[in-house]
N, CA, C and O atoms as a CHARMM CRD file, in Angstrom:
* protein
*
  320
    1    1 UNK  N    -18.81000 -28.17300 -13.89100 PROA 1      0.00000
    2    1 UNK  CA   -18.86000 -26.72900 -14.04700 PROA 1      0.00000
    3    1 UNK  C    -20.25200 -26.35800 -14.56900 PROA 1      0.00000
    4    1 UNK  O    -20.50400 -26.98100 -15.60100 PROA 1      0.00000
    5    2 UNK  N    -21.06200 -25.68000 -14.24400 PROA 2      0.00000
    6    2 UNK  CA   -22.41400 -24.73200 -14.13800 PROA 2      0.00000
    7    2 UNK  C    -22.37800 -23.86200 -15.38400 PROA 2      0.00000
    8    2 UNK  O    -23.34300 -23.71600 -16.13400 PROA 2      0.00000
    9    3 UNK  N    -20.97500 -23.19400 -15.57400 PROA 3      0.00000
   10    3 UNK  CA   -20.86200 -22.12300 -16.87000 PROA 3      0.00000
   11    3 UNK  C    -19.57100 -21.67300 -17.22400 PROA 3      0.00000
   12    3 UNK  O    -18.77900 -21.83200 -16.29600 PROA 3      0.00000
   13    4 UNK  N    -19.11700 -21.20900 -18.15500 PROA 4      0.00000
   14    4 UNK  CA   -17.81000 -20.29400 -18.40300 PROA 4      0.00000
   15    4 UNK  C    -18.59600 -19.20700 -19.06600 PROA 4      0.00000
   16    4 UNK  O    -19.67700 -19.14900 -19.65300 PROA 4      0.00000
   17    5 UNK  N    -17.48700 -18.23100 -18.69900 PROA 5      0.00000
   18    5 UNK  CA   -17.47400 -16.42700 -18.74900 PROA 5      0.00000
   19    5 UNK  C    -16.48400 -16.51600 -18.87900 PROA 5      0.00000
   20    5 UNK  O    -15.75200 -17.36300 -18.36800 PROA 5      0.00000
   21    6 UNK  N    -15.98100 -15.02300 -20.13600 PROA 6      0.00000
   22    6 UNK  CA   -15.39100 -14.60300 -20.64700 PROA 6      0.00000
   23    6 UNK  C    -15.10500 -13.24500 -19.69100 PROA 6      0.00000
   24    6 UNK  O    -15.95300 -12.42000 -20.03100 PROA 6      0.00000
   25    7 UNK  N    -14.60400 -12.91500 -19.07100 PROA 7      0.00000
   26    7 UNK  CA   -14.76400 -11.58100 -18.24300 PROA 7      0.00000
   27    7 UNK  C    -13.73300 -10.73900 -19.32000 PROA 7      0.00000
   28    7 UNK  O    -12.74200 -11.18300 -19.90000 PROA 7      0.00000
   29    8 UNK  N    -14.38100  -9.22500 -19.38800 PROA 8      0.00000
   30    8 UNK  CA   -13.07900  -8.11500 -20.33900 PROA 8      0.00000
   31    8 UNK  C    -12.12500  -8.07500 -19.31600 PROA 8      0.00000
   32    8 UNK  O    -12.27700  -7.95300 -18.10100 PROA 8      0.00000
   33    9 UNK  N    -10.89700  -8.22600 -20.15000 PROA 9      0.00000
   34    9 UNK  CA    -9.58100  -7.81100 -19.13300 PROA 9      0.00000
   35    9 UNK  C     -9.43600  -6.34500 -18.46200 PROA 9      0.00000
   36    9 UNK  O     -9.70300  -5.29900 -19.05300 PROA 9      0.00000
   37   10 UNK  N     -8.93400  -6.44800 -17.03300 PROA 10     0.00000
   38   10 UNK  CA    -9.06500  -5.60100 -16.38600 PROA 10     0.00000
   39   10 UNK  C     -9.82000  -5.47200 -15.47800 PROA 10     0.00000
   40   10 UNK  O     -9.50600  -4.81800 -14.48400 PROA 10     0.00000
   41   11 UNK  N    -11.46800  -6.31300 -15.66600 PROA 11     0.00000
   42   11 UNK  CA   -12.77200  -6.28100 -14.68000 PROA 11     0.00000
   43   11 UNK  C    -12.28000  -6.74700 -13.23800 PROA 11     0.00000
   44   11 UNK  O    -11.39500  -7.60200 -13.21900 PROA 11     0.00000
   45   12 UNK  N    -12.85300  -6.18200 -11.83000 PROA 12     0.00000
   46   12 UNK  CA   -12.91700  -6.79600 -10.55700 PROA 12     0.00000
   47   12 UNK  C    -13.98700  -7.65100 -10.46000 PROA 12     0.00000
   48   12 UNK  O    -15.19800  -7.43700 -10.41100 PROA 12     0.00000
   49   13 UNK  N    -13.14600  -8.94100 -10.43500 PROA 13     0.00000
   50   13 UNK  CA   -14.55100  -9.37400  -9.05000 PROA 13     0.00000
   51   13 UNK  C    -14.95000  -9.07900  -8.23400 PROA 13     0.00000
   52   13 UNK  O    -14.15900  -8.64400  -7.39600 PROA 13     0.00000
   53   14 UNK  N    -15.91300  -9.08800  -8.00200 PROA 14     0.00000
   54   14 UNK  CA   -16.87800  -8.86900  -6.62100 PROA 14     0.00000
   55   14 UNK  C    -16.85500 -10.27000  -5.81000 PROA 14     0.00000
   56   14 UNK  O    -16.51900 -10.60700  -4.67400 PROA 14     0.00000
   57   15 UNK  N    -17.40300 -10.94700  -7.00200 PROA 15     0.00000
   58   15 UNK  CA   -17.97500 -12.02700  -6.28700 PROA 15     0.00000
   59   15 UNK  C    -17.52000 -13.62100  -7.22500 PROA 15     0.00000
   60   15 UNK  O    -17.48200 -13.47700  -8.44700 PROA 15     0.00000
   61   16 UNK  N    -17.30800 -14.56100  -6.86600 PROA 16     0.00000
   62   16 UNK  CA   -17.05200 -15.49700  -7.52900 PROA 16     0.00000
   63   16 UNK  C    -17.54800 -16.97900  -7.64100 PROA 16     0.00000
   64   16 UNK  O    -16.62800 -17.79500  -7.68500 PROA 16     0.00000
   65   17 UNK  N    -18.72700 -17.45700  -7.69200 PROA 17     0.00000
   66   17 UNK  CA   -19.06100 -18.47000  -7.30000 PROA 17     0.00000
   67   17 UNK  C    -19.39700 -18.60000  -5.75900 PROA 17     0.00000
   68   17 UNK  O    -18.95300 -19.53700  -5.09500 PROA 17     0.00000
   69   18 UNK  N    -19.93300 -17.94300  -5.40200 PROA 18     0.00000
   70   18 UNK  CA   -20.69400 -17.29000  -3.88300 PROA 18     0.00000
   71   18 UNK  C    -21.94300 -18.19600  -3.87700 PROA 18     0.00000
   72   18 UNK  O    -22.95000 -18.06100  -4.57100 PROA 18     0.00000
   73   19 UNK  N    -21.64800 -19.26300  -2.84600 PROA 19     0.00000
   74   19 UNK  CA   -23.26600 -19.76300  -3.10300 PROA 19     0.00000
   75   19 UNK  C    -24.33200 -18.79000  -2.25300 PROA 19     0.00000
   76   19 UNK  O    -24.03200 -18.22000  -1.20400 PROA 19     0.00000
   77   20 UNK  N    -25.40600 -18.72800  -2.79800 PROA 20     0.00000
   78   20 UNK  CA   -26.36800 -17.85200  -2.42200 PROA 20     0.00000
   79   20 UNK  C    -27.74300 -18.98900  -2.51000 PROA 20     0.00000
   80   20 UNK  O    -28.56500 -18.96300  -3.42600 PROA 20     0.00000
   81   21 UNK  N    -27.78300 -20.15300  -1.12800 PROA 21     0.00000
   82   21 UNK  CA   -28.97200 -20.89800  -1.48100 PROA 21     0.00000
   83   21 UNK  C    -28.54000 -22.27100  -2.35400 PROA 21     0.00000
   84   21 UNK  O    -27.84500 -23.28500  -2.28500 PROA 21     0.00000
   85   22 UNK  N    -29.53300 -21.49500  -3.28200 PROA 22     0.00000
   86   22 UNK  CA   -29.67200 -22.97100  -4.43700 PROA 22     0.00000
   87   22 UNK  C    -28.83500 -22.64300  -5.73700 PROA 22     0.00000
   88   22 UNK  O    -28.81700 -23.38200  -6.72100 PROA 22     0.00000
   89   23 UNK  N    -28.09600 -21.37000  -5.62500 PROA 23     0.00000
   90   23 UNK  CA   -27.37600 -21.25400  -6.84200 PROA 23     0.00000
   91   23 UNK  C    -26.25100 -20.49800  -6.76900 PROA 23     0.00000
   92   23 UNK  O    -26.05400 -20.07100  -5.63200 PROA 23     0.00000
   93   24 UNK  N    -25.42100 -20.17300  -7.60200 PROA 24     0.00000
   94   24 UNK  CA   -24.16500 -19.42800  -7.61000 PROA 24     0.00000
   95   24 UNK  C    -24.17400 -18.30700  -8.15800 PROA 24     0.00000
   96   24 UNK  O    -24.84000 -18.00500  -9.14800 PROA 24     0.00000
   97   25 UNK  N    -23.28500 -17.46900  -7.43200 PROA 25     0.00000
   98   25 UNK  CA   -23.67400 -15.96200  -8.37800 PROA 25     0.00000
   99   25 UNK  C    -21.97200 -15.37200  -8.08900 PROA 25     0.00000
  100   25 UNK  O    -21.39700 -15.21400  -7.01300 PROA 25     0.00000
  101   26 UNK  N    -21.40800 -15.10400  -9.69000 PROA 26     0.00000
  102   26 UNK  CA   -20.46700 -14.44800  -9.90200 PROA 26     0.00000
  103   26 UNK  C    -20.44900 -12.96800 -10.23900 PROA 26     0.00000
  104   26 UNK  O    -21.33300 -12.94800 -11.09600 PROA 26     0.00000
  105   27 UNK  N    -20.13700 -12.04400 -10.15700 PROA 27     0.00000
  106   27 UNK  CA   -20.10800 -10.69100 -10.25800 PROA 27     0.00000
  107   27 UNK  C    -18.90100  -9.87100 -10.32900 PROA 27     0.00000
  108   27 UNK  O    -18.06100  -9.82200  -9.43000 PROA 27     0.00000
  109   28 UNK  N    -18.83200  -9.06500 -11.71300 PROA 28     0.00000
  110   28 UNK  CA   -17.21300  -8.79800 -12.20500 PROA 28     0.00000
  111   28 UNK  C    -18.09300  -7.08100 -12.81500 PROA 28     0.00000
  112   28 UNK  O    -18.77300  -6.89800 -13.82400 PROA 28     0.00000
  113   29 UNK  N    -17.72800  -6.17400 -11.79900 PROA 29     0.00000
  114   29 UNK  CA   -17.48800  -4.95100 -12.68600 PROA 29     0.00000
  115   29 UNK  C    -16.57500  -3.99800 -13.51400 PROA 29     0.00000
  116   29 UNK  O    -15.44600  -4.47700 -13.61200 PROA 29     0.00000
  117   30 UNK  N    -16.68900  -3.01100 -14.02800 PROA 30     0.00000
  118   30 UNK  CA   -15.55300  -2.39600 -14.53000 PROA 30     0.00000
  119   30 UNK  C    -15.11300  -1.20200 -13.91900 PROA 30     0.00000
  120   30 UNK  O    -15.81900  -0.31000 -13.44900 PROA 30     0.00000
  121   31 UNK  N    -13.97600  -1.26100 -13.96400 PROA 31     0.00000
  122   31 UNK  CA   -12.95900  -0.40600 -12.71000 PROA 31     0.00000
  123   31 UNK  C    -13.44000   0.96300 -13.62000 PROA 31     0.00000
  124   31 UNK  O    -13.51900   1.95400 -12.89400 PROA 31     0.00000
  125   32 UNK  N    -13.70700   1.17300 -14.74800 PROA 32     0.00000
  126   32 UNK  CA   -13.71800   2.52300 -14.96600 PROA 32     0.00000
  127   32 UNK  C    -15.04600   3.03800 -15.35500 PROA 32     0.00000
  128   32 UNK  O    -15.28600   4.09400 -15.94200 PROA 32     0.00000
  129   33 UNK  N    -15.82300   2.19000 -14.96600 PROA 33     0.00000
  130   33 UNK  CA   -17.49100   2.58200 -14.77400 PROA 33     0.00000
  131   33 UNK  C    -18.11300   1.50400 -13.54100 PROA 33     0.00000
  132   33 UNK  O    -18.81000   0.52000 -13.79100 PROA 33     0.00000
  133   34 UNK  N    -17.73000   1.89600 -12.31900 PROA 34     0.00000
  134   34 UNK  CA   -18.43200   1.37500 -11.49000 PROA 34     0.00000
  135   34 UNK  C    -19.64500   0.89300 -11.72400 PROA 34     0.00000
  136   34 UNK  O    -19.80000  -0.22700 -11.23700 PROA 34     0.00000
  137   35 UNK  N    -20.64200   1.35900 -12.33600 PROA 35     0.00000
  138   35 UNK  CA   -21.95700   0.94500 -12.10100 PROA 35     0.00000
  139   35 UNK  C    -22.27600   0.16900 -13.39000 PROA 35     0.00000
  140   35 UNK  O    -23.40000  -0.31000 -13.54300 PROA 35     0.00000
  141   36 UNK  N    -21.42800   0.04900 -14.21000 PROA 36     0.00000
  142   36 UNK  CA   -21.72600  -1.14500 -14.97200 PROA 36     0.00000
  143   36 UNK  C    -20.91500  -2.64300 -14.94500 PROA 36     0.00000
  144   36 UNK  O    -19.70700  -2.57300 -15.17000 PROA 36     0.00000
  145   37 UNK  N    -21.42100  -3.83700 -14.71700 PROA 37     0.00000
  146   37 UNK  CA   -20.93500  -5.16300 -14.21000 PROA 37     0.00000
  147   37 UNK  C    -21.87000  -6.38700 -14.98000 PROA 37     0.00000
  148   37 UNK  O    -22.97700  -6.26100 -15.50400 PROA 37     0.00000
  149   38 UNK  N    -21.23100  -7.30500 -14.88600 PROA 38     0.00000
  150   38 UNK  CA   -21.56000  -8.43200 -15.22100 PROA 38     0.00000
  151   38 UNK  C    -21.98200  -9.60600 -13.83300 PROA 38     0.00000
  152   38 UNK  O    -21.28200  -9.83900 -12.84800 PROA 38     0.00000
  153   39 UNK  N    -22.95000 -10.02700 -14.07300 PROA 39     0.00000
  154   39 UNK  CA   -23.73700 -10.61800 -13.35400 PROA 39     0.00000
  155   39 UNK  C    -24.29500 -12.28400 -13.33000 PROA 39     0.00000
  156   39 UNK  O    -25.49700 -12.54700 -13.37100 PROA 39     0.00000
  157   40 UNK  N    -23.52600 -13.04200 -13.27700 PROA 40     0.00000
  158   40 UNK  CA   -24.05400 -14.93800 -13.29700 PROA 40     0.00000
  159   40 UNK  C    -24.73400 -15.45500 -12.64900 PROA 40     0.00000
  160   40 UNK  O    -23.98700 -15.77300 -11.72400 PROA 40     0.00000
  161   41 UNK  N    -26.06000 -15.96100 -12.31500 PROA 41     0.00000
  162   41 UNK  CA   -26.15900 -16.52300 -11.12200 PROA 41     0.00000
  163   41 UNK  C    -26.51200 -18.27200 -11.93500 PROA 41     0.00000
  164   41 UNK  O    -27.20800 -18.72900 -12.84200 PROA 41     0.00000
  165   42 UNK  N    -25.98400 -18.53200 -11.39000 PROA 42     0.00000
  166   42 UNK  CA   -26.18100 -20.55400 -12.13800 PROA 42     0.00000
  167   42 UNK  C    -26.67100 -21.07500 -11.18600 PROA 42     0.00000
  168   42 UNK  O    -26.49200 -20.74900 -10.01300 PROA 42     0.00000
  169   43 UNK  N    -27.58300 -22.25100 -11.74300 PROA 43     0.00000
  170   43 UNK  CA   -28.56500 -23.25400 -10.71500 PROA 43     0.00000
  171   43 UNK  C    -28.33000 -24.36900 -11.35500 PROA 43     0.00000
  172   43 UNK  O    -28.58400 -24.50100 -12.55200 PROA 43     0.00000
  173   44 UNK  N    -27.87400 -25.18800 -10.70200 PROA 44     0.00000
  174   44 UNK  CA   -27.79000 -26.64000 -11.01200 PROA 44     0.00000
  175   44 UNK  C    -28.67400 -27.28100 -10.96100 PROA 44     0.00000
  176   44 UNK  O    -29.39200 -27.41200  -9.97000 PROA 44     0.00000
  177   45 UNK  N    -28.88500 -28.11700 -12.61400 PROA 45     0.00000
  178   45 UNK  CA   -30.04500 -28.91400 -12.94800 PROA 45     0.00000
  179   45 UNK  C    -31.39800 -27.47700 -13.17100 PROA 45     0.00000
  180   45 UNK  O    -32.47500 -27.69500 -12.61700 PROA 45     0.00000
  181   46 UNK  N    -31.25000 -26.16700 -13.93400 PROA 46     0.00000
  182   46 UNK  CA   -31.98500 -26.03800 -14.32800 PROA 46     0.00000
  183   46 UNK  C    -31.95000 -26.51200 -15.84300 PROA 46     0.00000
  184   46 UNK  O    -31.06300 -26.97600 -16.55900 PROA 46     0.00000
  185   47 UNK  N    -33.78300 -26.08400 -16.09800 PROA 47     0.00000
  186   47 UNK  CA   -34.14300 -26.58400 -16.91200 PROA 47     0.00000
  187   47 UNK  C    -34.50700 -25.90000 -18.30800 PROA 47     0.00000
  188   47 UNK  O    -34.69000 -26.26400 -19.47000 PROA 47     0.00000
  189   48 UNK  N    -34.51600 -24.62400 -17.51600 PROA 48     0.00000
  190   48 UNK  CA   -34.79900 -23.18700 -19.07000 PROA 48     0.00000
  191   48 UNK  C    -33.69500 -23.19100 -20.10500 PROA 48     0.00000
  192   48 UNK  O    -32.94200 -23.16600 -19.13100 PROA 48     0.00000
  193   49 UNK  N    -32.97700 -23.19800 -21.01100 PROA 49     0.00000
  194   49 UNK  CA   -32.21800 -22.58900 -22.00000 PROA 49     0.00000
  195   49 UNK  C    -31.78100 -21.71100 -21.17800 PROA 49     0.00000
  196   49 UNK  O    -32.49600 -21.15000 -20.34700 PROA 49     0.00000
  197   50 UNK  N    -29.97400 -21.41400 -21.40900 PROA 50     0.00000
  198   50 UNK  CA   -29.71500 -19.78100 -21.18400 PROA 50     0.00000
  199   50 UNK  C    -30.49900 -18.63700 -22.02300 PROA 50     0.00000
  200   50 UNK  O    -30.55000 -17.44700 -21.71400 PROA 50     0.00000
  201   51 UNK  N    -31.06400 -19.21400 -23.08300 PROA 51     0.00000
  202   51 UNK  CA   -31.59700 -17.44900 -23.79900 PROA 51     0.00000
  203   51 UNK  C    -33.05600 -17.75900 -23.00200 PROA 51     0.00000
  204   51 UNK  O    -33.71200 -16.78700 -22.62800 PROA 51     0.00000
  205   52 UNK  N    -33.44200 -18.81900 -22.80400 PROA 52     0.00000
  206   52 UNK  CA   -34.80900 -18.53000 -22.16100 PROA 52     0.00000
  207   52 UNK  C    -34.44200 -17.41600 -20.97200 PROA 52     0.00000
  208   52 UNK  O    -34.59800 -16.19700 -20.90700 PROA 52     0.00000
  209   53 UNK  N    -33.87100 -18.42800 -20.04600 PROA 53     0.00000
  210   53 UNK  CA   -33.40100 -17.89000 -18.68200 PROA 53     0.00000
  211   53 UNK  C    -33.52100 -16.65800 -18.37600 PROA 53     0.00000
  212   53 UNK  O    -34.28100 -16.16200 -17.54300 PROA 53     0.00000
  213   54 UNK  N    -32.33200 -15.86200 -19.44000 PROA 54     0.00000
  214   54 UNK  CA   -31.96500 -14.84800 -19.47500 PROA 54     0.00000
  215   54 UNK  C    -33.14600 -13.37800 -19.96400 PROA 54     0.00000
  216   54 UNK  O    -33.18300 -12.17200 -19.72200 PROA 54     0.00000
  217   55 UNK  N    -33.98400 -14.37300 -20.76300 PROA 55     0.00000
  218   55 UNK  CA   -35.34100 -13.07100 -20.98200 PROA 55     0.00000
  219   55 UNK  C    -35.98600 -13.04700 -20.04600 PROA 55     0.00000
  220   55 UNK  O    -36.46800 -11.94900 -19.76800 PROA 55     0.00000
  221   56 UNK  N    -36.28200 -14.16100 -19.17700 PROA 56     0.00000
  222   56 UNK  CA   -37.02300 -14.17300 -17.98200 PROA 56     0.00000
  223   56 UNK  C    -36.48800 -13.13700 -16.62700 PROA 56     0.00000
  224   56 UNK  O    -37.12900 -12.42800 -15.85100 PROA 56     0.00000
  225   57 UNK  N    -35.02700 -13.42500 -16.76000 PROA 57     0.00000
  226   57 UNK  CA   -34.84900 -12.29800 -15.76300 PROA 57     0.00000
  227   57 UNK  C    -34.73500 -11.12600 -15.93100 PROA 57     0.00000
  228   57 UNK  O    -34.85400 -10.30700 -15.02000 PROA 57     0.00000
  229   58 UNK  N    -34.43500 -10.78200 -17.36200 PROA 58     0.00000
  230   58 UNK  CA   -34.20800  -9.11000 -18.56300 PROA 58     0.00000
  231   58 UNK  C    -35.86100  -8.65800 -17.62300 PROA 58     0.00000
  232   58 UNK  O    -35.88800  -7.79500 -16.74600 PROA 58     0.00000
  233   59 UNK  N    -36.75000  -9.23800 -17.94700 PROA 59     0.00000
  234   59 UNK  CA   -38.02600  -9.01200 -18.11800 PROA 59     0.00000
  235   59 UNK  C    -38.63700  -8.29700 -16.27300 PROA 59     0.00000
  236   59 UNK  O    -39.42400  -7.47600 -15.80200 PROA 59     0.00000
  237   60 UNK  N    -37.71200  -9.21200 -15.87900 PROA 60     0.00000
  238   60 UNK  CA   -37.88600  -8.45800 -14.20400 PROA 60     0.00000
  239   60 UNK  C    -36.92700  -7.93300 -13.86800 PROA 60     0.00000
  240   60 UNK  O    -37.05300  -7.52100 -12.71500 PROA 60     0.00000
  241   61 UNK  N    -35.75800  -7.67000 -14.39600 PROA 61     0.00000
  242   61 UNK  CA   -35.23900  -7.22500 -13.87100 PROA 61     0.00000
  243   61 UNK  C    -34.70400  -5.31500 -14.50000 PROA 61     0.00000
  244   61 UNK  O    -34.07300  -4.39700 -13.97500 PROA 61     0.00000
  245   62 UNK  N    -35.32800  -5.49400 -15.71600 PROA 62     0.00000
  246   62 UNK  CA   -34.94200  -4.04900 -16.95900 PROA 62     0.00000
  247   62 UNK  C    -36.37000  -3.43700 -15.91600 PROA 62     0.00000
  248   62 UNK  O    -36.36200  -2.22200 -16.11600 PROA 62     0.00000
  249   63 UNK  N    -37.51800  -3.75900 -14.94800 PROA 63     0.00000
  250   63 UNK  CA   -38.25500  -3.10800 -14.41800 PROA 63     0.00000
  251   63 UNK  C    -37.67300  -2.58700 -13.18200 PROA 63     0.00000
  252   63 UNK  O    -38.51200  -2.23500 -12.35200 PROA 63     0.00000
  253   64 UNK  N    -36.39500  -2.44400 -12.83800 PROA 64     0.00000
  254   64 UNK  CA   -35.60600  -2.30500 -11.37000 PROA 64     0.00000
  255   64 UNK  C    -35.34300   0.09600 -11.77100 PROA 64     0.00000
  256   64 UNK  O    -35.30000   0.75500 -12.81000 PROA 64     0.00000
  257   65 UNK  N    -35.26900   0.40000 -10.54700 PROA 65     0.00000
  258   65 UNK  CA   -35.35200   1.63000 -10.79000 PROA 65     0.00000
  259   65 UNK  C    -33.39300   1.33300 -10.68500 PROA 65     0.00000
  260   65 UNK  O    -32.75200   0.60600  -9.92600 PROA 65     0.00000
  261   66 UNK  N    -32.84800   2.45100 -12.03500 PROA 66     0.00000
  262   66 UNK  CA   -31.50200   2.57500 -12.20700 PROA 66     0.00000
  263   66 UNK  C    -31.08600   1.54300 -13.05400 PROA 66     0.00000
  264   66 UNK  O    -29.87500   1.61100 -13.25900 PROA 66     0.00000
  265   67 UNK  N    -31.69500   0.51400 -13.68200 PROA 67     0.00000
  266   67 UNK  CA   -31.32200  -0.26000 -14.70500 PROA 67     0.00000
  267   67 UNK  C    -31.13200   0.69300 -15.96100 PROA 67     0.00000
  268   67 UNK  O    -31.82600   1.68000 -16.21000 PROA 67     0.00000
  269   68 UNK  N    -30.02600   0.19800 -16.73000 PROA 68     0.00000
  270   68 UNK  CA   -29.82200   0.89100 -18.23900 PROA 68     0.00000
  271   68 UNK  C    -29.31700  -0.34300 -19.05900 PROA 68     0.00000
  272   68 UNK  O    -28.09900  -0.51500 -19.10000 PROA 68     0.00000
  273   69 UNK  N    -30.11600  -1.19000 -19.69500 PROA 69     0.00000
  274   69 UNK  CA   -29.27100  -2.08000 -20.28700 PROA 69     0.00000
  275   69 UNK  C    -28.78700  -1.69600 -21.61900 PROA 69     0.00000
  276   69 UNK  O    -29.44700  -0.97100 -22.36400 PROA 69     0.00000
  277   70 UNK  N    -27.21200  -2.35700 -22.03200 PROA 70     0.00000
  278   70 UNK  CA   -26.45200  -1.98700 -22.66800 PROA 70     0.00000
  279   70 UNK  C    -26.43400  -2.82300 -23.81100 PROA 70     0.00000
  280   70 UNK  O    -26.09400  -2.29400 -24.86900 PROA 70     0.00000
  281   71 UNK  N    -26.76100  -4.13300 -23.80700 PROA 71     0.00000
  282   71 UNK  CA   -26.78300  -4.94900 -24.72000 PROA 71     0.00000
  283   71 UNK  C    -27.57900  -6.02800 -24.29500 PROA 71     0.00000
  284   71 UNK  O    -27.66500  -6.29000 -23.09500 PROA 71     0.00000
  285   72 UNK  N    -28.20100  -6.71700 -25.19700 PROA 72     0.00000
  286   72 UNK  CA   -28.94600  -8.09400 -24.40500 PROA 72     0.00000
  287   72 UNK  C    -28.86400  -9.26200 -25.87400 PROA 72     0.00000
  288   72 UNK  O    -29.32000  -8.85700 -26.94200 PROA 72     0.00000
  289   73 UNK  N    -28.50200 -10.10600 -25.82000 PROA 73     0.00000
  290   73 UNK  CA   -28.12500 -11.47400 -26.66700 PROA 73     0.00000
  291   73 UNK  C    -26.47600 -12.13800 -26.63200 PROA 73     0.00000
  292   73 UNK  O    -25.58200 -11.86100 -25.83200 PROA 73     0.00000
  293   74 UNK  N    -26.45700 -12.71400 -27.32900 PROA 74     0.00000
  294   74 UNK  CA   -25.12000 -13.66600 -27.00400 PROA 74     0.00000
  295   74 UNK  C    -23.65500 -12.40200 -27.49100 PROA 74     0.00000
  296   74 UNK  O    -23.81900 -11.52400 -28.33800 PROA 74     0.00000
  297   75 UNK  N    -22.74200 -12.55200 -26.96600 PROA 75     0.00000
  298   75 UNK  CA   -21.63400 -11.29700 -26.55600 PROA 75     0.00000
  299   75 UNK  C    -21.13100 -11.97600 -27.43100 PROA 75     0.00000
  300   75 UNK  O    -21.23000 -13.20300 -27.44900 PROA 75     0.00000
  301   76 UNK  N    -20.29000 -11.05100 -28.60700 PROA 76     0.00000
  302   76 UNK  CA   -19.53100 -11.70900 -29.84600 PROA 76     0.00000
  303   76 UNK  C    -17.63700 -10.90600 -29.02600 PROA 76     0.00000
  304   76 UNK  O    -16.79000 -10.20600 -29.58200 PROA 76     0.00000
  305   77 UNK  N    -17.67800 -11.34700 -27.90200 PROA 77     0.00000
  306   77 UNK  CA   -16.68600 -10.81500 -27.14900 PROA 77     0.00000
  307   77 UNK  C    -15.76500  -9.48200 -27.42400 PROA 77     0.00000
  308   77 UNK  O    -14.58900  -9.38000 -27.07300 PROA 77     0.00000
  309   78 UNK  N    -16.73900  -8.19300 -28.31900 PROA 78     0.00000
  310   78 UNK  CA   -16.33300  -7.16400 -28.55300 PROA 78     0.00000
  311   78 UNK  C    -16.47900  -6.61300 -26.87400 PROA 78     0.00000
  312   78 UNK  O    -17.30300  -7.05300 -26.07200 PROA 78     0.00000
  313   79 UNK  N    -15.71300  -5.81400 -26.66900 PROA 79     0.00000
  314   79 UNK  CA   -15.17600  -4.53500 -25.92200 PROA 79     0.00000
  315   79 UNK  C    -16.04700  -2.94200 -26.13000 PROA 79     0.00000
  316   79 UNK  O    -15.44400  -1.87500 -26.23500 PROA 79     0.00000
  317   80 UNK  N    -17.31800  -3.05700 -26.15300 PROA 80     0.00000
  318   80 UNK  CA   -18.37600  -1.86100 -26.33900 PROA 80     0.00000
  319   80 UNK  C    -17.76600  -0.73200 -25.21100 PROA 80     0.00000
  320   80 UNK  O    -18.32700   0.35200 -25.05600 PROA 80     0.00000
């Protein structure tokens, strides 16, 4: 296994371990705010840290037009 996620109860998948290439990408939004979702993509045998990882893509990806991020560090599995 690549990762575990905690998804909030209630979320749709989109997507579940979809290979895309060289890595996997899971995708679970919330039925009562469409446009906000949770997003995995895992690569086997990388080599960054998840908190590295994860600033690296914050960093290109908080530059996307329609991004609003909501939280960024490790999820203490509250329900925001």
């Amino acid at each position: 296994m690549l990762y575990s996620a905690r998804v909030p109860r209630g979320w749709t998948a989109e997507e579940n371990d979809l290979h895309k290439g060289d890595f996997l990408e899971s995708k679970w939004h919330d039925p009562s705010e469409p446009t906000t979702s949770v997003l995995v993509d895992a690569i086997d045998g990388e080599t960054m840290s998840p908190a590295d990882k994860a600033g690296s893509v914050r960093a290109a990806t908080s530059q996307t037009s329609g991004y609003r991020e909501l939280s960024f560090g490790p999820d203490s599995g509250r329900r925001r």
